[in-house]
C-alpha positions, 0 to 999 in steps of 0.5 A: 780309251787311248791308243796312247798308252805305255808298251812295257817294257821298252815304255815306248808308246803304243800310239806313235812310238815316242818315249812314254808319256808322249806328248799326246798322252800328257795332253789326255792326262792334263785333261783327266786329271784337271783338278786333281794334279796330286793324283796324277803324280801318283798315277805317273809315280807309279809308273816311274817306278816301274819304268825303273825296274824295266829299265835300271840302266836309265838315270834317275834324273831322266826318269824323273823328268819324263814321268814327273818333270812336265806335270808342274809345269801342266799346272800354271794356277799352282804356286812355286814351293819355297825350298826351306834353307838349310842353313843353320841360324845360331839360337838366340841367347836366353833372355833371363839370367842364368839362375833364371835358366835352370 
């Protein structure tokens, strides 16, 4: 059990003071959650959307890059997620004839 874990509904933490997750917590999760990075986010999601409801006047963004921002980075073995464009390409124009079309 750590010493480190959230004091809500500041979220600071209860074993040195920083901001929840402090680093000595990210450290402990990095480890427990090892081999399984997607559980972690839900873990940490759940609590930014506490953290959100304790603290509505804290931007999103900021949020998001305290409880979930650092967890990638933790994981150097997971690829980068290629983002799909969202340009549109115009539809190839049908090959058969029109009467084919129908």
């Amino acid at each position: 059990m750590t010493t480190h874990g959230p004091v809500m509904p500041i979220w600071g933490c209860g074993g040195c003071g920083l901001p929840w997750p402090c680093p000595t917590r990210r450290r402990e999760l990095r480890a427990e959650y090892a081999d399984a990075p997607v559980s972690l986010a839900l873990y940490l999601g759940s609590y930014l959307v506490q953290a959100a409801e304790d603290m509505p006047w804290t931007p999103a963004g900021v949020l998001h890059r305290r409880f979930l921002g650092w967890v990638r980075a933790a994981d150097p073995s997971m690829p980068a997620v290629q983002q799909r464009s969202t340009a549109t390409v115009p539809a190839e124009p049908s090959r058969a004839g029109p009467e084919q079309a129908r």
